[in-house]
SEGUMAR-396653 format. One record per residue (C-alpha): residue number from 0; y negated, z, x negated; residue in one letter. Coordinates in nm, 3 decimals. Layout:
BEGIN
- gumi  c2  c3  c1  gulo
- NUM  Y  Z  X  a
...
END
This chain:
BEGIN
- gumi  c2  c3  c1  gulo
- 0  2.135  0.016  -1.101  x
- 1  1.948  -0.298  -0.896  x
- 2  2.137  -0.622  -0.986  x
- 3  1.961  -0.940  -0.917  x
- 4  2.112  -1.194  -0.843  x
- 5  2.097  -1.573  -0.798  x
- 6  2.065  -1.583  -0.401  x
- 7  1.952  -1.213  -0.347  x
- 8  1.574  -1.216  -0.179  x
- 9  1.375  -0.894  -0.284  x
- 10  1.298  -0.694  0.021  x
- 11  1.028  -0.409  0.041  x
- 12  1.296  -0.176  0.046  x
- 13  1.439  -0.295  -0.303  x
- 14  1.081  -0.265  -0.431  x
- 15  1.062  0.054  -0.278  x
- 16  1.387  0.146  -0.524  x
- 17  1.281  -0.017  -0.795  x
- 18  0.878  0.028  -0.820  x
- 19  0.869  0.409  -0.632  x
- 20  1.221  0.572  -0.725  x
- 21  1.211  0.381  -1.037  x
- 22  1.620  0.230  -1.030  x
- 23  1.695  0.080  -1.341  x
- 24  1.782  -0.294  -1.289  x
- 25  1.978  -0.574  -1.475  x
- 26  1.982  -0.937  -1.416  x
- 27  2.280  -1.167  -1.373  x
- 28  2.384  -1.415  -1.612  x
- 29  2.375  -1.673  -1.344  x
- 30  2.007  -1.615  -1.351  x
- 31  1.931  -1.595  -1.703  x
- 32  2.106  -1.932  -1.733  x
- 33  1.922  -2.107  -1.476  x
- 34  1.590  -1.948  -1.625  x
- 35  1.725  -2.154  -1.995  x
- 36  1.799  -2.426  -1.809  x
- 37  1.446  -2.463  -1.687  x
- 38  1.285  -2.343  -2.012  x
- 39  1.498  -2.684  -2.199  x
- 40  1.400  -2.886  -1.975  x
- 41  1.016  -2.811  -1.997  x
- 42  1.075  -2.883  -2.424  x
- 43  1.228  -3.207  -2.330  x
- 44  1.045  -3.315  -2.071  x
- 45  0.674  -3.236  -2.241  x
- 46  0.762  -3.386  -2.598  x
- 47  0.608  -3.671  -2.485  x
- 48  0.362  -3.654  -2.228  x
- 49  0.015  -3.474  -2.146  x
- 50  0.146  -3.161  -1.982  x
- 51  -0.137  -2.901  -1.807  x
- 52  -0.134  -2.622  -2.010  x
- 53  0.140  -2.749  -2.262  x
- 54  -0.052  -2.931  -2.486  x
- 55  -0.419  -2.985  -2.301  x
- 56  -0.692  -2.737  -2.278  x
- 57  -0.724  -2.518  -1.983  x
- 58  -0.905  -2.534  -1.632  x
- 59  -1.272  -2.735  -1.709  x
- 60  -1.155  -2.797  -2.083  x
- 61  -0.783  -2.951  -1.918  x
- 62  -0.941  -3.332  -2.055  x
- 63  -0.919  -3.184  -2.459  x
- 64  -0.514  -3.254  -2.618  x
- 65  -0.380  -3.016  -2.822  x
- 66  -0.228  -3.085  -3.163  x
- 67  0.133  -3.024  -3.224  x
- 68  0.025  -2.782  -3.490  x
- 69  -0.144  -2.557  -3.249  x
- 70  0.045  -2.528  -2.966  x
- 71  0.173  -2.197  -2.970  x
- 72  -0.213  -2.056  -3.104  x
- 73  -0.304  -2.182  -2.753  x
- 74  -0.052  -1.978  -2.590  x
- 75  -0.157  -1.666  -2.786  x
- 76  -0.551  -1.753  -2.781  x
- 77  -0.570  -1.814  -2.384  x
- 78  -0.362  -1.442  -2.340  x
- 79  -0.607  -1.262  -2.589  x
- 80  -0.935  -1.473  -2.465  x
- 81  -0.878  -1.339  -2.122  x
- 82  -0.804  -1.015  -2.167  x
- 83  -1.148  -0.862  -2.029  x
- 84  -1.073  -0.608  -1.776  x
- 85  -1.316  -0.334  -1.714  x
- 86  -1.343  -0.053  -1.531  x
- 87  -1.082  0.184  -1.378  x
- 88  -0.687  0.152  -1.545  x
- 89  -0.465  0.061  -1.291  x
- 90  -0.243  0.323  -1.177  x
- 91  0.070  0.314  -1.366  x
- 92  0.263  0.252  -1.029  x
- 93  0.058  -0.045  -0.921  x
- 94  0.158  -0.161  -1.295  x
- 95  0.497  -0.138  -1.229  x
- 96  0.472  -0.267  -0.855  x
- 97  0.314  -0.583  -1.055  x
- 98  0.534  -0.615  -1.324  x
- 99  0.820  -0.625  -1.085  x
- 100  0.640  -0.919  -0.933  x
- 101  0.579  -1.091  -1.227  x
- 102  0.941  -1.109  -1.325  x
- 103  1.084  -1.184  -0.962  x
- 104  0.806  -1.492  -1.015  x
- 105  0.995  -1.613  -1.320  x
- 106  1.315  -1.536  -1.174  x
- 107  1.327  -1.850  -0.936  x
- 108  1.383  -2.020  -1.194  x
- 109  1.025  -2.272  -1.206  x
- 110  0.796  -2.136  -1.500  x
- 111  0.947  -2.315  -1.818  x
- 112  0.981  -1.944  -1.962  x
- 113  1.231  -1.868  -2.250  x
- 114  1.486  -1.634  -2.085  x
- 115  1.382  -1.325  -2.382  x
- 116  1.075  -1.296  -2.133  x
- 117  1.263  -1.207  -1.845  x
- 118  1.460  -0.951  -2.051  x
- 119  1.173  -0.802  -2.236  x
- 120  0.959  -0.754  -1.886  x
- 121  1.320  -0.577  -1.794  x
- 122  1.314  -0.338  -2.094  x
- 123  0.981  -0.257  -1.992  x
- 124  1.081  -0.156  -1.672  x
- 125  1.374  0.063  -1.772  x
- 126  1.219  0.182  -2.078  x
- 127  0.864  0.332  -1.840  x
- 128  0.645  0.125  -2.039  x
- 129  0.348  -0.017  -1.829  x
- 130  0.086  -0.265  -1.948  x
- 131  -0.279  -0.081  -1.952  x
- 132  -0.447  -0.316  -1.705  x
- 133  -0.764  -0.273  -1.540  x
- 134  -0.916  -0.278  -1.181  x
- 135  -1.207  -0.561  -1.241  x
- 136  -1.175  -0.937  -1.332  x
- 137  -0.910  -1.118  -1.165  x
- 138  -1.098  -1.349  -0.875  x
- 139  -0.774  -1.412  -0.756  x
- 140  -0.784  -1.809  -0.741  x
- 141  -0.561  -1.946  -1.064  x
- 142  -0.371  -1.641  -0.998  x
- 143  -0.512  -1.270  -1.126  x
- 144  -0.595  -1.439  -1.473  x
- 145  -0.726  -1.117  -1.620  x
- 146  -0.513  -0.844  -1.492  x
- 147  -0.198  -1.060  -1.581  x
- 148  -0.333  -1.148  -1.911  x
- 149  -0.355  -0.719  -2.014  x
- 150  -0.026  -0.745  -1.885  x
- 151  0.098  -1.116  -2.126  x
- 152  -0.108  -0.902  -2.434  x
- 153  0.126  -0.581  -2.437  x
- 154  0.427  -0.858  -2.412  x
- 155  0.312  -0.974  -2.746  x
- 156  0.251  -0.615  -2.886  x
- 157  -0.108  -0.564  -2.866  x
- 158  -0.367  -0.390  -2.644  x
- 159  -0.238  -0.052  -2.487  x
- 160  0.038  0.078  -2.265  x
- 161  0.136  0.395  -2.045  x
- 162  0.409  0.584  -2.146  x
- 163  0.483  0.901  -2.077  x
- 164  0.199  0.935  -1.870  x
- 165  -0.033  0.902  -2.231  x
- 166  -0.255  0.584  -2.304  x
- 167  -0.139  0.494  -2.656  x
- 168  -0.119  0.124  -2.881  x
- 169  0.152  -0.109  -2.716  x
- 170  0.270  -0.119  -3.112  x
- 171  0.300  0.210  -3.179  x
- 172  0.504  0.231  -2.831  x
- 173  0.717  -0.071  -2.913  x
- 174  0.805  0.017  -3.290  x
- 175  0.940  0.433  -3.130  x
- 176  1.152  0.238  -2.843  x
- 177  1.218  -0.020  -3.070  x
- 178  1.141  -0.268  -2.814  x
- 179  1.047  -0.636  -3.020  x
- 180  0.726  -0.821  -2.858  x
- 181  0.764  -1.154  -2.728  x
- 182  0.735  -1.486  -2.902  x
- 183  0.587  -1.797  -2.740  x
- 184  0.823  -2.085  -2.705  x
- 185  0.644  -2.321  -2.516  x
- 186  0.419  -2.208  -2.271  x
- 187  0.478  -1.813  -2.189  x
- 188  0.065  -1.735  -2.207  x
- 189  -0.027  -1.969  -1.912  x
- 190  0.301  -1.835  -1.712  x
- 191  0.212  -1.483  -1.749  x
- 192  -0.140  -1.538  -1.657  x
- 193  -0.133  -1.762  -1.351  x
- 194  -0.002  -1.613  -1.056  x
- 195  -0.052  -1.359  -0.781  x
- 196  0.131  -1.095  -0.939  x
- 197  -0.118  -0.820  -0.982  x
- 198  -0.256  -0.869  -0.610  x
- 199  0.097  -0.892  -0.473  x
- 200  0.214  -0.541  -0.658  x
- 201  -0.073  -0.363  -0.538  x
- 202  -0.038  -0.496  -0.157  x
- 203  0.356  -0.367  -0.157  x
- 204  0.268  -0.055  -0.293  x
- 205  0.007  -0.039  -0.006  x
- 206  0.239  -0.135  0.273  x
- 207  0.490  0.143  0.201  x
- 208  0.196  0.425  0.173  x
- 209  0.037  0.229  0.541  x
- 210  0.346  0.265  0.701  x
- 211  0.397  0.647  0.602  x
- 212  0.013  0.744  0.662  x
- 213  0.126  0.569  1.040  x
- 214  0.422  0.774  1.084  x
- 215  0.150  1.081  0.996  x
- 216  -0.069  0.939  1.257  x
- 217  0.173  0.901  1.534  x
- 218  0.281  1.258  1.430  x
- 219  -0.037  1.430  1.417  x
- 220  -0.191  1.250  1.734  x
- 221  0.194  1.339  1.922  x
- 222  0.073  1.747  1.765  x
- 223  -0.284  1.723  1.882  x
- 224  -0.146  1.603  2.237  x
- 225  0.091  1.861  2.271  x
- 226  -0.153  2.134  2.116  x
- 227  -0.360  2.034  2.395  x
- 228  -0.183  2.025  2.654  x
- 229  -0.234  1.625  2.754  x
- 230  -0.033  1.488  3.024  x
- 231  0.277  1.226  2.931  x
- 232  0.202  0.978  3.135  x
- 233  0.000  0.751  2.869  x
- 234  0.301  0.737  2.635  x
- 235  0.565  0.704  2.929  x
- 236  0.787  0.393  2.917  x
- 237  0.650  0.308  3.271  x
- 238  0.299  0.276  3.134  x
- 239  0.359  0.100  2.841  x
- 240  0.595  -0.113  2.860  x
- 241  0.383  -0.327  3.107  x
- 242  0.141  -0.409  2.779  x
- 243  0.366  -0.645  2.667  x
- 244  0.282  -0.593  2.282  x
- 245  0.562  -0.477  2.061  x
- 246  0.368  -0.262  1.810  x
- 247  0.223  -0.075  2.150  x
- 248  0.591  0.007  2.271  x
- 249  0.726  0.159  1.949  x
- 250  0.432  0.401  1.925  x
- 251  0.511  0.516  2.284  x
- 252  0.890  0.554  2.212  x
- 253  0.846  0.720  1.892  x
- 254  0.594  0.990  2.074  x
- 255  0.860  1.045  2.350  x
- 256  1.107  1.103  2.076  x
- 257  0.853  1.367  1.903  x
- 258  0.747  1.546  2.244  x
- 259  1.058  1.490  2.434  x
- 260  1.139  1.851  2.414  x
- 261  0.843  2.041  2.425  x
- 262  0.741  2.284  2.710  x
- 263  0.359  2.214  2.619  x
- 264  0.318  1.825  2.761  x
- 265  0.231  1.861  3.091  x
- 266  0.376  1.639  3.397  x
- 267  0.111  1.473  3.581  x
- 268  0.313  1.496  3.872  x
- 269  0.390  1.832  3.866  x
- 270  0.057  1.938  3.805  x
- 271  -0.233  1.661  4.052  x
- 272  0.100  1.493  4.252  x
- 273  0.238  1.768  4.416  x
- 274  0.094  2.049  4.570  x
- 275  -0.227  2.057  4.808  x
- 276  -0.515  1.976  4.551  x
- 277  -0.741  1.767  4.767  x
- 278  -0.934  2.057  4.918  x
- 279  -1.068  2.160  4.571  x
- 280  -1.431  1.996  4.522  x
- 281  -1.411  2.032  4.128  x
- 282  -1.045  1.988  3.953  x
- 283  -0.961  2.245  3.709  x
- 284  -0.679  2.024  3.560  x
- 285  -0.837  1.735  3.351  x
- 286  -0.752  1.414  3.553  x
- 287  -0.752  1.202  3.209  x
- 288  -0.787  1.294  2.802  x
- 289  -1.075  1.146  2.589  x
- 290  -0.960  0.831  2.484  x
- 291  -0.836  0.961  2.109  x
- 292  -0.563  1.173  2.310  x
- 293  -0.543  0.926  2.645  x
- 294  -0.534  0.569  2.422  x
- 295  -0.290  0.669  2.119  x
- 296  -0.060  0.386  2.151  x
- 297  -0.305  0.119  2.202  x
- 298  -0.501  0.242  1.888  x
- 299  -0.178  0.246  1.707  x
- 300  -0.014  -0.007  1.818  x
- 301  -0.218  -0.333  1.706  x
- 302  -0.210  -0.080  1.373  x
- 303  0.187  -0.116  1.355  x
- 304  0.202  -0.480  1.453  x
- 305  -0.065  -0.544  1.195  x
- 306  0.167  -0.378  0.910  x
- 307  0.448  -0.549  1.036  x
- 308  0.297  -0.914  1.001  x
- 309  0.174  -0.798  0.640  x
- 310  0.503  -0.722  0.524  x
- 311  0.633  -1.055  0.620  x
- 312  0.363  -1.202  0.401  x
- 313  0.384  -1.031  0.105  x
- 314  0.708  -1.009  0.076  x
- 315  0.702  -1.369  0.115  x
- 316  0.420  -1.403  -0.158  x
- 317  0.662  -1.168  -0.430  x
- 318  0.942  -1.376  -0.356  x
- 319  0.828  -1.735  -0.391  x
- 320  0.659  -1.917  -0.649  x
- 321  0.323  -1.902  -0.802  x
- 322  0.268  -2.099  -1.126  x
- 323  0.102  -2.375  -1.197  x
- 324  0.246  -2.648  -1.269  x
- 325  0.575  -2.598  -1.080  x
- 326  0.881  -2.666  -1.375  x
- 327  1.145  -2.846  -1.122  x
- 328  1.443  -2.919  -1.348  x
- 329  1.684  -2.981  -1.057  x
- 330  1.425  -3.304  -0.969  x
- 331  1.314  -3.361  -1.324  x
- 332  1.000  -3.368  -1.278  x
- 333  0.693  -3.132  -1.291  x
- 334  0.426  -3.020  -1.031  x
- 335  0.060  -2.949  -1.013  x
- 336  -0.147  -2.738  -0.815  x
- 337  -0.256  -2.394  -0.659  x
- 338  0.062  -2.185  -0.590  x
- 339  -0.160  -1.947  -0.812  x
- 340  -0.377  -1.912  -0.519  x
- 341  -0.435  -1.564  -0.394  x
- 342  -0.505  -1.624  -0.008  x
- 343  -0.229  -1.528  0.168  x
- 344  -0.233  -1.158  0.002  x
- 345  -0.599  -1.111  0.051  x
- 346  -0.638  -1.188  0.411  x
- 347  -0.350  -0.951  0.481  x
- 348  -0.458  -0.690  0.287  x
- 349  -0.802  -0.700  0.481  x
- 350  -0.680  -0.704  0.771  x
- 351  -0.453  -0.384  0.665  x
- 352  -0.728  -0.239  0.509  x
- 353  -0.918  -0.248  0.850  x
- 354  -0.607  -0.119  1.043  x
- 355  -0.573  0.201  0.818  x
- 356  -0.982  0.240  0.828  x
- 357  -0.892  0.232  1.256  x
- 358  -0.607  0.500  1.162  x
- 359  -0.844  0.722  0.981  x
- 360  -1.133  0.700  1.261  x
- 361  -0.856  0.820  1.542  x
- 362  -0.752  1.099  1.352  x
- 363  -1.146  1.200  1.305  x
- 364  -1.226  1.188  1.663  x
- 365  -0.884  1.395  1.705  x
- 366  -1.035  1.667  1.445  x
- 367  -1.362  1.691  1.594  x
- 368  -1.206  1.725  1.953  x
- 369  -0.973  2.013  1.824  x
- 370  -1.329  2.141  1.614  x
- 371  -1.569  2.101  1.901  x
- 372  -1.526  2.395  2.190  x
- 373  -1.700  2.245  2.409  x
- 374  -1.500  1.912  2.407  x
- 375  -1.190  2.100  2.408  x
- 376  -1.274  2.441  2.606  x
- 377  -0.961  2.534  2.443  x
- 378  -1.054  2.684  2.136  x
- 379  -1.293  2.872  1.945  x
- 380  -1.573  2.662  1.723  x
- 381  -1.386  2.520  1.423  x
- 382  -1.099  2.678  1.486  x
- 383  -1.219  3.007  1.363  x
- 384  -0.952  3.250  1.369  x
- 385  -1.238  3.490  1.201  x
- 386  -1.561  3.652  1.325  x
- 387  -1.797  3.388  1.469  x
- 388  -2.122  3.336  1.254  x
- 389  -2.012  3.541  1.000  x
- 390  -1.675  3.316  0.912  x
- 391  -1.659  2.905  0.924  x
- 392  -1.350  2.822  0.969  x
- 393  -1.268  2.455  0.906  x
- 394  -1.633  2.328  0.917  x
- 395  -1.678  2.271  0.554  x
- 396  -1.348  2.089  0.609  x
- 397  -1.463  1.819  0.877  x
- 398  -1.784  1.748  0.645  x
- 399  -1.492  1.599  0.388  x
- 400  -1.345  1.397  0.676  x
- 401  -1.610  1.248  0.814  x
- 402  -1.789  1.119  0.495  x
- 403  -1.476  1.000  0.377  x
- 404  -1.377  0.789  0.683  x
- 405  -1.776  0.656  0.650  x
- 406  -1.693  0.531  0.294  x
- 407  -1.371  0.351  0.483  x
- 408  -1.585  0.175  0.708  x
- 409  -1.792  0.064  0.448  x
- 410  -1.514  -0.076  0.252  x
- 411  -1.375  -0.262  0.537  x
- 412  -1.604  -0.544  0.480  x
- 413  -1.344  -0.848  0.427  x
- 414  -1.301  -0.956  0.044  x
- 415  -1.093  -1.280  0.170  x
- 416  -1.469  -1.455  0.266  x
- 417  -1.693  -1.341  -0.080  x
- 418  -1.573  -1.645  -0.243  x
- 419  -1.810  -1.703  -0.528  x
- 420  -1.761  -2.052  -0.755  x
- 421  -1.683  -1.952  -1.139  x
- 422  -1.510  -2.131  -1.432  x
- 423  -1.761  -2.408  -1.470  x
- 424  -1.705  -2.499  -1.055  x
- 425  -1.372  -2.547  -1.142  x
- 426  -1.245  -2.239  -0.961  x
- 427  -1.523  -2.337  -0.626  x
- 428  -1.345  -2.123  -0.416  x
- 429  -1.129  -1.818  -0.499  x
- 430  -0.935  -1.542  -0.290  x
- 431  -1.059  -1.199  -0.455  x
- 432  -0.672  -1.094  -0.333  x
- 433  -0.714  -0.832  -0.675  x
- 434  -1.021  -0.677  -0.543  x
- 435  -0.895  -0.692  -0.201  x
- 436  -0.555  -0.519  -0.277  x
- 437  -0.711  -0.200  -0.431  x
- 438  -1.011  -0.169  -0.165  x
- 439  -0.706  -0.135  0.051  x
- 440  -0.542  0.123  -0.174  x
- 441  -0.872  0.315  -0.197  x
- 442  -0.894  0.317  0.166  x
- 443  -0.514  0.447  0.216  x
- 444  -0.572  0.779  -0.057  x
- 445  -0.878  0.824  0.183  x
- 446  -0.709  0.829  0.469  x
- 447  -0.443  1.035  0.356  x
- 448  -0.729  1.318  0.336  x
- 449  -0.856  1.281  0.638  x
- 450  -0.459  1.319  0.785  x
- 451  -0.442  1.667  0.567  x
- 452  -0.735  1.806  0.702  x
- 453  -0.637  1.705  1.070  x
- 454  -0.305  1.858  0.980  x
- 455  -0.459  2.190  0.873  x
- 456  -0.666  2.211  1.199  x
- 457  -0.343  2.151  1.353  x
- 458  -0.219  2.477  1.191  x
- 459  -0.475  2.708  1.322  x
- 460  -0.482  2.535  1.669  x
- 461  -0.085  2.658  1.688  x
- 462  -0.162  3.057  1.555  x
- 463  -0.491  3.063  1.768  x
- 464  -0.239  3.023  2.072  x
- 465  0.061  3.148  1.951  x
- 466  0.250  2.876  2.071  x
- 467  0.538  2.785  1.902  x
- 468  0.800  2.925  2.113  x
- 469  0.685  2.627  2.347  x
- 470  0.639  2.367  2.075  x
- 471  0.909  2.042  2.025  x
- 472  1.149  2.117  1.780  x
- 473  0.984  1.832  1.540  x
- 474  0.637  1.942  1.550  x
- 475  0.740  2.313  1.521  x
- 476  0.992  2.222  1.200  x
- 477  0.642  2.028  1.063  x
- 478  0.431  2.347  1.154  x
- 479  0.673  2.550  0.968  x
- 480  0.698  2.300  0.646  x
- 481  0.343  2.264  0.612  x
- 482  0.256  2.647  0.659  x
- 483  0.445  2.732  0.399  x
- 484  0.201  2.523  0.181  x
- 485  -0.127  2.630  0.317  x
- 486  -0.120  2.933  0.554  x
- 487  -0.393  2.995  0.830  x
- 488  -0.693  3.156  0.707  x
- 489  -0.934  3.400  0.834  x
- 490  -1.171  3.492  0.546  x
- 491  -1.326  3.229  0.377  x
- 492  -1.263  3.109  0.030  x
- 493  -1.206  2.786  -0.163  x
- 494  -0.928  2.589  0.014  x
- 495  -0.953  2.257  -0.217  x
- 496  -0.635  2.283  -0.431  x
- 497  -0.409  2.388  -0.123  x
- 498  -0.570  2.040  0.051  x
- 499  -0.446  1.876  -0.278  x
- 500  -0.073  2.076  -0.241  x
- 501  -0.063  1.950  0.140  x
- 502  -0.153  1.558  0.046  x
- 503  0.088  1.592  -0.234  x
- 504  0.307  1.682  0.026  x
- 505  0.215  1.405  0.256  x
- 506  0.210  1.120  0.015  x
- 507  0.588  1.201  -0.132  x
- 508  0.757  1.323  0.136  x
- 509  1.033  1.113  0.366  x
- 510  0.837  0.912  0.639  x
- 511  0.753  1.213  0.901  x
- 512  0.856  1.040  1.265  x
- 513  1.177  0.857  1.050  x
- 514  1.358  1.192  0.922  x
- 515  1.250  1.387  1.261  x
- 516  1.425  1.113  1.480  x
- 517  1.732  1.136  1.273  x
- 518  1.736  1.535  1.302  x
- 519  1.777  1.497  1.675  x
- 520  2.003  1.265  1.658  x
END
């Protein structure tokens, strides 16, 4: 059980808990009675004044008052007005990633929300249920307006939820769990709607899958290296350490760690430094790899350091406060303007969608070095363990790779700068930190294929030489996990659904270079 309480800031590991392992959670009563606290003094402190969103019209129509009498229909006709998503649902993770989000928001204790709205979005939670909310309509400027309000219309028992992993009607769901829908108090529709929720869900979600596709990366390039041959010089400490970029440094070390015992690396000293070579006109040892071997830890590096600054963002963004207006009972007073807006999350999460494009195009050129003999003059086309021109090996397999890390490329084009004025000019410029969060997720599932098919290649490259008596003791324990899923091949046949058994693999399991560090400790 996760207990929040009143000082406790969320870290991505407690998401990680709560949103991924799915901990139960409870909420303190120190909380719940600062949340009242701030809900009584919104009812006080709007009986008699114009409020935003309290008893005015919204966004373009703010200048129109709203009766007494209908106060609470425009708290239940702004949730169901806006509640327009199309396309794709949202992945009932990213649901939960957001609805986490959502009630951290209200947590702080500056949305005016009666405290049975914390508690239902906490039933939710423990109970599985997740808001159907789709991928398009949130611009991401007076928060993810349409995304949030799916999420404010199952909170009232309407529209649809997941549960179970089965679509069905929120009120069918509520009346079997006997879960009661929420009633507005004062203005719950305009606090579930405006904020950066659904963006900053998503963008955790895709920091924890970034940083376990880079411990694949590291992993797979530290393989290909060693499958190689390569020298260790461009990982040393020596080398590196002289780049004085921290990202560039922890890639190195973490390679040492994966290679330090391995009999394949070779010693550049042992092999051009000593001996006589300098009466040989041609070398038959390469002096230096092709940059996707030779250039690892500068490719990864900026890659790490770019994760690293993300986190600190968004985890900044789901623990702060993004209404509008700001409800500050402790000054007595109440705040307007654009916490709401979605900037911070969508520059990050172009920048890491650009990173992870940069991840998948290394571990390409990787595959089509291991694929290409004569790049490699190492092994046979493809890696066919079969009979040339009659089998293919993993050819069909790099087609798949390479036209997925094109559609990554294309993708990579920033969201944060197609602002587009809506909402009557109101909303002139907006952040699109919805649209950019999920073109980042769809560019992490890609490059998780790309990985698995490098990984595969990886498989044959170590039974073509029959070289694991040589191999480090964490590559050789990942050769031996991963065979077990999909076994070399020699005659050809349909290889899709073990691909799909070897990403399951790769997206669930324990961060690779994490667990095989601790082994050798």
């Amino acid at each position: 059980m996760i207990n929040f309480t009143i000082d406790k800031q969320l870290t991505l590991s407690d998401f990680q808990e709560i949103v991924l392992e799915e901990k139960p959670l409870s909420i303190s009563s120190a909380i719940l009675n600062n949340v009242a606290k701030n809900h009584d003094f919104l009812k006080g402190f709007a009986s008699n004044k114009i409020i935003y969103g309290i008893n005015t019209g919204f966004g373009p129509m703010a200048q129109y008052r709203i009766s007494e009498q209908n106060l609470n229909a425009l708290q239940y006709n702004l949730i169901r007005s806006h509640s327009t998503g199309s396309g794709q649902p949202i992945a009932p993770v990213l649901v939960r990633g957001l609805l986490l989000a959502r009630l951290n928001n209200f947590l702080q204790g500056y949305s005016g929300i009666h405290p049975e709205l914390v508690e239902l979005l906490v039933e939710l939670l423990n109970k599985k249920v997740y808001p159907v909310i789709y991928e398009h309509g949130g611009v991401g400027a007076s928060g993810d307006l349409v995304q949030l309000a799916h999420l404010a219309l199952t909170l009232i028992g309407e529209g649809d939820v997941w549960y179970e992993g089965v679509i069905r009607p929120t009120e069918e769901v509520f009346a079997q769990l006997s879960i009661k829908p929420l009633t507005i108090h004062v203005r719950e529709g305009l606090a579930l709607i405006n904020g950066t929720s659904a963006m900053t869900g998503i963008a955790l979600v895709n920091l924890l899958q970034a940083r376990k596709l880079l411990e694949w990366s590291v992993f797979l390039s530290a393989m290909t290296n060693e499958v190689v041959e390569a020298y260790d010089d461009h990982f040393s400490h020596e080398l590196n350490h002289v780049k004085h970029h921290p990202g560039q440094q922890a890639i190195a070390k973490m390679m040492r760690n994966l290679l330090g015992d391995s009999h394949m690396i070779r010693s550049r000293k042992k092999h051009l430094y000593e001996g006589d070579k300098m009466d040989q006109d041609v070398f038959e040892d390469k002096v230096q790899e092709y940059y996707s071997l030779r250039c690892i830890t500068q490719v990864l590096g900026p890659i790490l350091d770019t994760i690293e600054q993300a986190e600190k963002v968004i985890v900044a963004e789901f623990n702060s406060v993004n209404d509008n207006p700001i409800i500050d009972h402790e000054n007595a007073n109440i705040f307007h303007g654009g916490n709401f807006h979605g900037d911070y999350v969508s520059l990050e999460m172009d920048k890491l969608k650009i990173a992870i494009t940069k991840l998948s195009m290394l571990s390409e050129r990787q595959l089509n070095y291991l694929l290409n003999a004569r790049l490699n003059e190492k092994f046979p086309p493809f890696l066919n363990l079969g009979t040339l021109g009659l089998n293919f090996g993993i050819q069909g397999m790099q087609f798949t790779a390479t036209s997925t890390v094109a559609e990554n490329q294309t993708f990579s084009n920033p969201m944060y700068i197609h602002s587009i004025p809506n909402n009557n000019d109101n909303q002139d410029i907006v952040s699109m930190g919805s649209n950019a969060a999920l073109l980042t997720r769809r560019v992490i599932n890609n490059s998780f294929e790309v990985l698995v098919i490098q990984m595969i290649t990886l498989l044959h490259a170590v039974d073509y030489l029959k070289c694991q008596d040589r191999m480090a003791s964490a590559t050789l324990g990942l050769y031996k996990e991963i065979h077990a899923i999909f076994p070399s091949f020699v005659e050809d046949a349909p290889r899709y659904k073990m691909i799909a058994a070897v990403r399951a693999y790769f997206e669930q399991a324990e961060p690779v270079v994490s667990r095989a560090i601790r082994q050798q400790q």
